[in-house]
C-alpha positions in Angstrom: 175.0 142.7 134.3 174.0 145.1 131.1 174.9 148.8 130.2 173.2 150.0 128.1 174.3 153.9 127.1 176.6 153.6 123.7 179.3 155.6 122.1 178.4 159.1 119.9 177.9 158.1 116.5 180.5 158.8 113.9 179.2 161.0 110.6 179.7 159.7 107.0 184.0 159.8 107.0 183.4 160.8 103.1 182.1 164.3 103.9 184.4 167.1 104.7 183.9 167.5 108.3 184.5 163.7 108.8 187.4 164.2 110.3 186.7 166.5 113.0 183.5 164.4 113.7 185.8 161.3 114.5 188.1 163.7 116.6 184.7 164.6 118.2 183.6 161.3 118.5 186.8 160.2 119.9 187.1 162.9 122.3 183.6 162.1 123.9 184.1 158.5 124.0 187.5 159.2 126.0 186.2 161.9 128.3 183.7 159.3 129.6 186.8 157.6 131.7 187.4 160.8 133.8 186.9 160.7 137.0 187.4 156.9 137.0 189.4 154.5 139.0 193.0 155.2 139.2 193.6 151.4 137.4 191.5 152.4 134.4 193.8 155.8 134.2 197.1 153.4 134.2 195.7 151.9 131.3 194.7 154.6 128.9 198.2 155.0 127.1 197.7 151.6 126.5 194.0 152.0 124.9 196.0 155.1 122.9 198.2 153.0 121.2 195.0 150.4 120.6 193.4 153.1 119.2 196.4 153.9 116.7 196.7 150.8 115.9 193.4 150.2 114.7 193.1 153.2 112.4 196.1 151.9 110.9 195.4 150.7 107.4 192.5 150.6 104.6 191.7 147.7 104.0 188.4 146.0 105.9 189.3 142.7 105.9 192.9 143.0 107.4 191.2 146.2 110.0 188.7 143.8 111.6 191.4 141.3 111.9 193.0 144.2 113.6 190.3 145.1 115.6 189.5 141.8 117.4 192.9 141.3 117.8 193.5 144.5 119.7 190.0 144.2 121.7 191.4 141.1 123.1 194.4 142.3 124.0 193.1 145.4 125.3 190.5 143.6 127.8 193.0 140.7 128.6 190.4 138.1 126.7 191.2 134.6 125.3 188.6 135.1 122.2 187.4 138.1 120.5 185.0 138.3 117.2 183.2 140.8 115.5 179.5 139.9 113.9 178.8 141.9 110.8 175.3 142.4 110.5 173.5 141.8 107.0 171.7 144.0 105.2 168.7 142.4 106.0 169.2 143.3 109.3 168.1 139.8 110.6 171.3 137.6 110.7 175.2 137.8 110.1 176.6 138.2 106.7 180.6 137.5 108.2 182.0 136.1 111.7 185.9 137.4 112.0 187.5 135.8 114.9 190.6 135.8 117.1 192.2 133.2 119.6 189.7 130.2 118.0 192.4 127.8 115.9 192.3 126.3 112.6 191.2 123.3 114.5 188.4 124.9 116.4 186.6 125.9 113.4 186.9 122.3 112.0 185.0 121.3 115.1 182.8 123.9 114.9 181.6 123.7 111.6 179.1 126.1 110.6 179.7 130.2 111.9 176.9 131.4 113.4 174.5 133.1 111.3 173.0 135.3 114.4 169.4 134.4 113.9 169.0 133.1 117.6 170.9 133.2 120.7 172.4 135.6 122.2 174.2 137.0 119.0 170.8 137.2 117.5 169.0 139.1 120.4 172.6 141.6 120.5 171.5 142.5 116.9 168.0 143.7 117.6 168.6 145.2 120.8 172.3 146.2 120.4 173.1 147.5 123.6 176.5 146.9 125.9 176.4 143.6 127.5 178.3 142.0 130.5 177.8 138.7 131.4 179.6 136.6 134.4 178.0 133.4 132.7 176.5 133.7 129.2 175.3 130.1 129.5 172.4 130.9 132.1 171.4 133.9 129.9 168.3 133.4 129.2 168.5 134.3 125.6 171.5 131.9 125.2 170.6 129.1 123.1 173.9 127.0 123.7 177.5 126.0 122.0 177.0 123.4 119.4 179.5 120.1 119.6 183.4 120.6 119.5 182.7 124.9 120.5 185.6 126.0 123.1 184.1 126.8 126.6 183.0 129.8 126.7 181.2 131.6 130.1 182.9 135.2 130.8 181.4 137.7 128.0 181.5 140.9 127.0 179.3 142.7 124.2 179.2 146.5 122.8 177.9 147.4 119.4 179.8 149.2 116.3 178.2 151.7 115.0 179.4 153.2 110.9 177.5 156.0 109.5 174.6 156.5 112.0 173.8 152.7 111.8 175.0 149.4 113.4 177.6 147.7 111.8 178.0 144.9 113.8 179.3 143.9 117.5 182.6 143.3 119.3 182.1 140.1 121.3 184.7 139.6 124.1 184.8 136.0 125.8 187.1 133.9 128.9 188.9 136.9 130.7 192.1 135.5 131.2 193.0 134.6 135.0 189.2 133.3 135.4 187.7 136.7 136.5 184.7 138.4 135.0 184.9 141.4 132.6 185.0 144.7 135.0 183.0 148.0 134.4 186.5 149.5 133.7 187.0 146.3 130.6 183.5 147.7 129.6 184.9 151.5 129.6 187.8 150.6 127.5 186.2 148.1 125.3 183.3 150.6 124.3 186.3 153.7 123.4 187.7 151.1 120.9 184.5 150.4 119.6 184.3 154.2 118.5 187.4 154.1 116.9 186.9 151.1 115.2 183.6 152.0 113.9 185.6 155.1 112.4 188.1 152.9 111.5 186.2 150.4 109.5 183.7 153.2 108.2 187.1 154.7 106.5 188.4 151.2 105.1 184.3 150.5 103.7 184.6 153.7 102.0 188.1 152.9 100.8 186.6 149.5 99.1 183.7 150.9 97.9 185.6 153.5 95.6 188.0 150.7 94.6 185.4 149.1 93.5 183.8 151.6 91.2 186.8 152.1 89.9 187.0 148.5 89.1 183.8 148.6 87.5 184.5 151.8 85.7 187.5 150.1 84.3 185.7 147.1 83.3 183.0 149.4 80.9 185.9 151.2 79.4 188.0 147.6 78.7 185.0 146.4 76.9 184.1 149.5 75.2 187.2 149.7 73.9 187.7 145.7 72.4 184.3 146.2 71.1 184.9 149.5 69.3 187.8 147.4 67.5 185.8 145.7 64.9 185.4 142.5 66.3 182.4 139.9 65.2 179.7 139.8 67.2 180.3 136.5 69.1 183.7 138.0 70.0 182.1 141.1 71.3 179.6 138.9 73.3 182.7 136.9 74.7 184.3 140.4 76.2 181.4 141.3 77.6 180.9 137.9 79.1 184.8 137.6 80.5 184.7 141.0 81.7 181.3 140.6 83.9 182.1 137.2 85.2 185.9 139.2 86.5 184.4 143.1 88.2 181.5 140.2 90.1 183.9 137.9 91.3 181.3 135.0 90.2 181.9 131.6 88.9 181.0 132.5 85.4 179.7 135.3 83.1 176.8 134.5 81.0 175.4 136.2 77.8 171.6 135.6 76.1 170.0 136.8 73.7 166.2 136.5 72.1 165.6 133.3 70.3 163.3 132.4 67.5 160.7 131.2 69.8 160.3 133.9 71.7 162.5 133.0 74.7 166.5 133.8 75.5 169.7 130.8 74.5 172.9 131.3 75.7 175.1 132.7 73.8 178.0 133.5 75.2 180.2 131.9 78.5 183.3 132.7 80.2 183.4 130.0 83.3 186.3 127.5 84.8 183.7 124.9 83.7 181.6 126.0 80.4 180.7 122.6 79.2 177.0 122.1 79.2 176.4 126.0 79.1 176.0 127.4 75.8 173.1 126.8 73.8 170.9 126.4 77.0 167.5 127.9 76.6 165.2 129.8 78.4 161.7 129.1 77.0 159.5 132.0 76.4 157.0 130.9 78.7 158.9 131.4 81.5 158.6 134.2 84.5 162.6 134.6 84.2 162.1 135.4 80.2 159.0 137.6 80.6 160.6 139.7 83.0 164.2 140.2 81.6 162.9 141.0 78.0 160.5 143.2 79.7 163.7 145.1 80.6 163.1 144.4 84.5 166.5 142.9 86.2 166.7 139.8 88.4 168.2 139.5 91.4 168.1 135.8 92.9 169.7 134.6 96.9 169.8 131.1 94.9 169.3 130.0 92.0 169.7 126.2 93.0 166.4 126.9 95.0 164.4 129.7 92.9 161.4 127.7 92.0 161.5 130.7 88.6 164.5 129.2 87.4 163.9 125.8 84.9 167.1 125.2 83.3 169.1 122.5 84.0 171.8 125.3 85.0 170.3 126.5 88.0 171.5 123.9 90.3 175.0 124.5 89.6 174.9 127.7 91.0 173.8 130.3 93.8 173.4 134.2 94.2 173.0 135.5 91.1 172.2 138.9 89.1 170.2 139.1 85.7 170.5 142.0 83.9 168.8 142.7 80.4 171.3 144.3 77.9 168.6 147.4 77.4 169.5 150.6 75.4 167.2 153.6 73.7 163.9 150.9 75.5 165.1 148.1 73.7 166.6 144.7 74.9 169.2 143.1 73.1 169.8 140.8 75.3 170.3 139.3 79.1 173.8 139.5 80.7 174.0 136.9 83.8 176.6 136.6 86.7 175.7 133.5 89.1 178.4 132.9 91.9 178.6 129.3 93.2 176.8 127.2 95.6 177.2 129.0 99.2 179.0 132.0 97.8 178.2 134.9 99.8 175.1 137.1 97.9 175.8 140.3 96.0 175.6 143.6 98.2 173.1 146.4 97.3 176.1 148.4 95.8 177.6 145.5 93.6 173.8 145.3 92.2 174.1 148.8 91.6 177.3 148.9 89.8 176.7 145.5 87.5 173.3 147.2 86.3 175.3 150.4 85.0 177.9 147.9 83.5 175.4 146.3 82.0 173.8 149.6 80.5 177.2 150.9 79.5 177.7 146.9 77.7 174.2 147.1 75.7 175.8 151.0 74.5 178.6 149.9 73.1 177.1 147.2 71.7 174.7 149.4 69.6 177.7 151.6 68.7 180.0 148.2 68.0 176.9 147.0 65.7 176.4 150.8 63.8 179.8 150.4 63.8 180.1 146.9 61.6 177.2 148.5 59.5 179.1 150.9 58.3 181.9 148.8 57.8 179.4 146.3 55.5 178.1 149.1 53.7 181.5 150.8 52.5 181.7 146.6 51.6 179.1 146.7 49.6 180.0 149.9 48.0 183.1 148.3 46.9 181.8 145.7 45.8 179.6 147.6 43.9 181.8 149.6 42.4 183.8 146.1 41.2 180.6 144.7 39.5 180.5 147.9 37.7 183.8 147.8 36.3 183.9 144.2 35.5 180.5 144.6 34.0 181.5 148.2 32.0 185.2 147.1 31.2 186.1 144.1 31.5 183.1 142.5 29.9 183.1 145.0 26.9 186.8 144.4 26.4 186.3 140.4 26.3 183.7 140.4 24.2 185.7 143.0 21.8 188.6 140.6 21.9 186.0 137.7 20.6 184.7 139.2 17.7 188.3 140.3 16.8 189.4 136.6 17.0 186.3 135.2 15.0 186.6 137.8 12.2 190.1 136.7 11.8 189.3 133.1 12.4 187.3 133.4 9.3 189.6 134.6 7.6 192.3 132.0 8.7 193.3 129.2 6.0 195.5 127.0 8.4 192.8 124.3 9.6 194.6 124.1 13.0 194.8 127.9 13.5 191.0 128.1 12.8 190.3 125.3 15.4 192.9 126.6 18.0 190.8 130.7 17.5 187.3 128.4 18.2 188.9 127.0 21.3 190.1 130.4 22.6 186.8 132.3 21.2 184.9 129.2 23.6 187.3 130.2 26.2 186.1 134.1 26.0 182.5 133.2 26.5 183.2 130.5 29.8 185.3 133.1 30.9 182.3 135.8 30.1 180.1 134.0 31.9 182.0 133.5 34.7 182.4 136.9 35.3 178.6 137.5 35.0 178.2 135.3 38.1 181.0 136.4 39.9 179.3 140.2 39.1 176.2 138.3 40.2 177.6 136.8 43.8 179.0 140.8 44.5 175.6 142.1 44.1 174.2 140.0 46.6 174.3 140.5 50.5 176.9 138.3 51.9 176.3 136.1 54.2 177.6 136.6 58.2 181.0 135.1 58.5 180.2 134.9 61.7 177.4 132.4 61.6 179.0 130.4 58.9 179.8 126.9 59.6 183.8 127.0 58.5 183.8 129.9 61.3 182.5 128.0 63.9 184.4 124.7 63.1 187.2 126.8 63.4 186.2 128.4 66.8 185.3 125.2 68.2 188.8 124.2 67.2 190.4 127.2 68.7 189.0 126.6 72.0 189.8 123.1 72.4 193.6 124.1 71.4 193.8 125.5 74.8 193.0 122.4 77.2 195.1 120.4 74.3 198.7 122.4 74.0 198.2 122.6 70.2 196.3 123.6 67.8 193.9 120.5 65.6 194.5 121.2 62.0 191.5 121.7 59.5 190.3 121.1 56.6 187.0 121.4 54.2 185.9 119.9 51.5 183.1 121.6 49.2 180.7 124.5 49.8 180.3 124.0 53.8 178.6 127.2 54.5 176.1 127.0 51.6 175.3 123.5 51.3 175.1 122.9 54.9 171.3 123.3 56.5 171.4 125.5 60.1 170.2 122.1 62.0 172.8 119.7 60.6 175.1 122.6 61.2 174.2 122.9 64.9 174.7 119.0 65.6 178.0 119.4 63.5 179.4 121.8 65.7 178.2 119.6 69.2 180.0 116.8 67.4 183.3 118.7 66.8 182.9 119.7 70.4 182.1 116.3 71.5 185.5 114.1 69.4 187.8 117.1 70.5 186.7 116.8 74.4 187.2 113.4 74.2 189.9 113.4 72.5 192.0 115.5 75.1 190.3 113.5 78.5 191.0 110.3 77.0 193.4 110.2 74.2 196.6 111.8 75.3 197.3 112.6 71.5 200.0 115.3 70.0 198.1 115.4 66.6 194.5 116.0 65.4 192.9 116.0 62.1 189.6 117.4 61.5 188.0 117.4 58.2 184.5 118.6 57.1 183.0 117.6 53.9 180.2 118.7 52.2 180.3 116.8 48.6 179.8 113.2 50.2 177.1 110.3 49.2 175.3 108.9 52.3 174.5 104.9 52.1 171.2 105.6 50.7 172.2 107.9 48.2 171.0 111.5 49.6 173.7 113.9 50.0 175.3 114.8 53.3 178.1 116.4 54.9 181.1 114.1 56.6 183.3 115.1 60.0 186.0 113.1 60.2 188.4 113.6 63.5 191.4 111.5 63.6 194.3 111.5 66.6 197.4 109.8 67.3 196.9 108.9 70.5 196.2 105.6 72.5 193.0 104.7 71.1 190.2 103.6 72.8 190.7 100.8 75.6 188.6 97.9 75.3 187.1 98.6 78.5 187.0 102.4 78.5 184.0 104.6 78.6 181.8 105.1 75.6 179.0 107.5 76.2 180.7 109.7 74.4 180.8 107.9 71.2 177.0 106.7 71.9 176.2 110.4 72.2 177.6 111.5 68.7 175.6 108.1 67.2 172.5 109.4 68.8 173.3 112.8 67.4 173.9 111.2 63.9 171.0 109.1 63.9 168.2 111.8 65.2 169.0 113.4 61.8 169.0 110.1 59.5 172.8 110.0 59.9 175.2 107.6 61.6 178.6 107.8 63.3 181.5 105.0 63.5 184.5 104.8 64.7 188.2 103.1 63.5 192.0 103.3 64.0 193.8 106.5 64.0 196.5 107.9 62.2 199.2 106.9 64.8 202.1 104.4 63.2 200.6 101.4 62.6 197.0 103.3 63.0 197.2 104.1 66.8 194.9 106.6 68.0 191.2 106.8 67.1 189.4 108.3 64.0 185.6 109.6 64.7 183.5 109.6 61.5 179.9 111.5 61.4 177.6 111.8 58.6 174.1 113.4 58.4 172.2 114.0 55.5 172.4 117.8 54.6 
């Protein structure tokens, strides 16, 4: 048996006459049971308080636990769920249930997804349904294995802001008996309220949520209007995405040499593998984000457009480019995890203003840390002038003064002891020429230097460790030092100080980089060694990690060893790397 004639439908709760809609709605719904039996009059205190009880409260998730709960209760039914409709309009996006246990759902397995069945016909014909036996529906498709029995059924739609939100599903009267036109009367009433209800707690979330993300844009506008470097910046930007998303990581890129985007930048429970990875330029992922176009993906495990290596450890995702004044600076990317539910049409709304408010303060952070280089310069300028205008002039004063008087000296040793110092006066002119030299050129980025990254790499493995590595370095790192050395340098710090903290169990670590070292054949290279006190390696333990830093090594003309540590009586391991420079 079917009904088919639904509820009024509720206006937009966020507009002022909301309220007096619901009351409207309400009213109508309620005036429907006049004239009914006297039984269904006896119970409409008791479909009052349901109705109370599920306005109660803002919050969706704990009101459509609410709801079920008090539909069941309400029509004397053993199970109760709601099916939220997607936006697709073609399945269910959620399946909230009452009276089916912890166990059940083991059984069970999967929810339904509502793209057959009965559930799936409700949704494109969502009328009121009553069924004495929903297994010789025809448009029943069955129970899969372990599902409670289920015959006795009752359906009515919810209906939020002129559209369907979802149904109430109603199964197993209690006593055995089927679901009466008077279960139907009450059953549809509640579905009123609770469409008001939940319409109130959606627009409850949703301004929670911009608030959220309007927080997030000011927290990072804020760190990066402090001065920090650029990777720094990147890192806030990253930390702050991956949080307002709720995804399993936040990812920044920006343009490489080639044409294409690198990773740059990862906040994740699991970064290893991440940064550095490339997007090649060829790609349809590359063309379209530098194009300043975003990306919105239901899986990137399964997106034949995404070619990294990345993209199976991930699902629903949003790319955004980092675009400001028509320019892209860069990509910002926030991939939940395998399964995760997909992002709505408002949280892609929201992450592309968060993304445009991130590329903004990034142009102002970077005008920012010009200015702060130039007024650098300017000092420094002004320094070279007055060593060059001063200093200089009063050096080379003082020399003539002490060779006019060393001429005149008779004392042999006083003579020789005025050469020395006048010698002295000129190294020391020189120096200063070269040191006026060095200001007047542009520095290089402290940020891309190889001491600051040794460091970095060292400051992020402190955190899995307990304790900070000490460092060290040895010669002109960050001038002598080619970029590609440099690169494999920095994987091979990562790689020693991941190993040693999953395998080493060590309290101390020494890392040293030098750059004044003679390779076996005589060329000039640069040395990492990493020593720890901890338990060395076992002779049966693992070694592709050691295998992979002698690859690393050797790819460049290099080679990396291995030896005792500097435990008592050399426990623990020491990791040495060389490359040629």
């Amino acid at each position: 048996m079917a009904a088919t004639e639904g509820p009024s439908v509720p206006q937009d709760p966020g507009h002022p006459g909301a309220d007096t809609d619901a009351l409207q709605a309400a009213t109508e719904a309620t005036r429907s049971l006049q004239g009914l039996s006297a039984e269904l009059t006896a119970r409409v205190p008791r479909l009052m308080e349901a109705m109370r009880t599920v306005g109660a409260g803002l919050d969706l998730h704990v009101t459509l636990d609410r709801i079920v709960q008090t539909a069941a209760e309400l029509a004397d039914a053993r199970y109760a769920a709601i099916g939220i409709i997607d936006e697709a309009r073609e399945g269910l996006s959620d399946f909230v249930t009452y009276g089916v246990t912890a166990e059940d759902r083991r059984r069970i397995g999967a929810l339904p997804d509502g793209h057959k069945g009965l559930l799936g016909a409700l949704i494109h014909d969502p009328q009121a349904v009553r069924l004495a036996d929903l297994t010789q529906d025809a448009r029943s498709c069955g129970f899969p294995a372990g599902h409670p029995p289920m015959r006795t059924f009752l359906g009515v739609p919810i209906r939020v802001q002129h559209e369907i939100f979802g149904n109430l599903y109603l199964t197993e009267k209690h006593g055995g008996g089927e679901f009466s036109e008077e279960d139907l009367h009450m059953v549809r009433v509640l579905a009123t309220e609770a469409g008001i209800a939940i319409g109130n707690a959606r627009l409850y979330a949703a301004t929670r949520q911009r608030e959220h993300w309007i927080d997030g844009s000011v927290a990072v506008t804020t760190e990066l209007l402090k001065g920090s470097d650029v990777d720094d910046a990147l890192a806030v930007v990253a930390e702050q995405a991956r949080r307002l998303a709720d995804s399993a990581a936040g990812i920044v890129l920006l343009p490489d040499e080639e044409g294409g985007l690198e990773i740059v930048a990862v906040s994740a429970d699991d970064p290893v593998g991440i940064m550095g990875t490339q997007i090649p330029p060829d790609s349809p992922v590359a063309e379209q984000l530098l194009a300043g176009e975003p990306l919105f993906l239901d899986d990137s495990a399964t997106d034949p457009r995404m070619v990294t290596a990345l993209a199976p450890r991930f699902g629903p995702s949003m790319m955004l480019p980092l675009r400001s004044d028509g320019r892209v600076l860069g990509t910002l990317a926030v991939p939940r995890a395998r399964g995760a539910r997909p992002f709505t049409a408002a949280e892609r709304t929201l992450a592309t203003q968060f993304a445009a408010q991130a590329a903004l303060a990034l142009v102002l952070a970077d005008a920012q840390r010009d200015r702060a280089r130039l007024a650098v310069y300017e000092d420094r300028d002004r320094i070279a002038r007055d060593l060059h205008d001063l200093v200089i002039q009063r050096l080379f004063a003082t020399g003539m003064l002490l060779e006019s008087a060393q001429r005149r000296a008779v004392v042999p040793e006083v003579k020789e002891n005025m050469a020395k110092a006048v010698d002295e006066l000129d190294v020391t002119i020189q120096e200063i020429r070269t040191a006026i030299f060095a200001l007047q050129q542009e520095p290089a980025e402290a940020p891309s230097g190889l001491r600051t990254r040794v460091l970095r790499e060292i400051g992020t493995a402190a955190v899995p460790l307990g304790f900070r590595p000490s460092a060290s370095f040895v010669g002109p790192v960050d001038a002598r030092v080619g970029e590609l050395t440099g690169k494999n340098l920095i994987a091979a710090v990562r790689e020693a100080l991941s190993n040693a903290f999953r395998h080493a169990g060590a309290a101390r670590i020494e890392v040293v980089v030098d750059a004044t070292v003679k390779l076996p054949d005589g060329t000039d290279g640069v040395r990492l060694t990493v020593a720890d006190d901890g338990i060395g390696i076992p002779a049966d333990g693992r070694r592709s990690g050691l295998r992979n830093l002698a690859k690393r090594a050797e790819a460049l003309g290099g080679a990396s060893t291995h030896g005792p540590g500097i435990g008592p009586d050399g426990g623990g391991t020491t990791v040495v790397w060389e490359a040629p420079l």
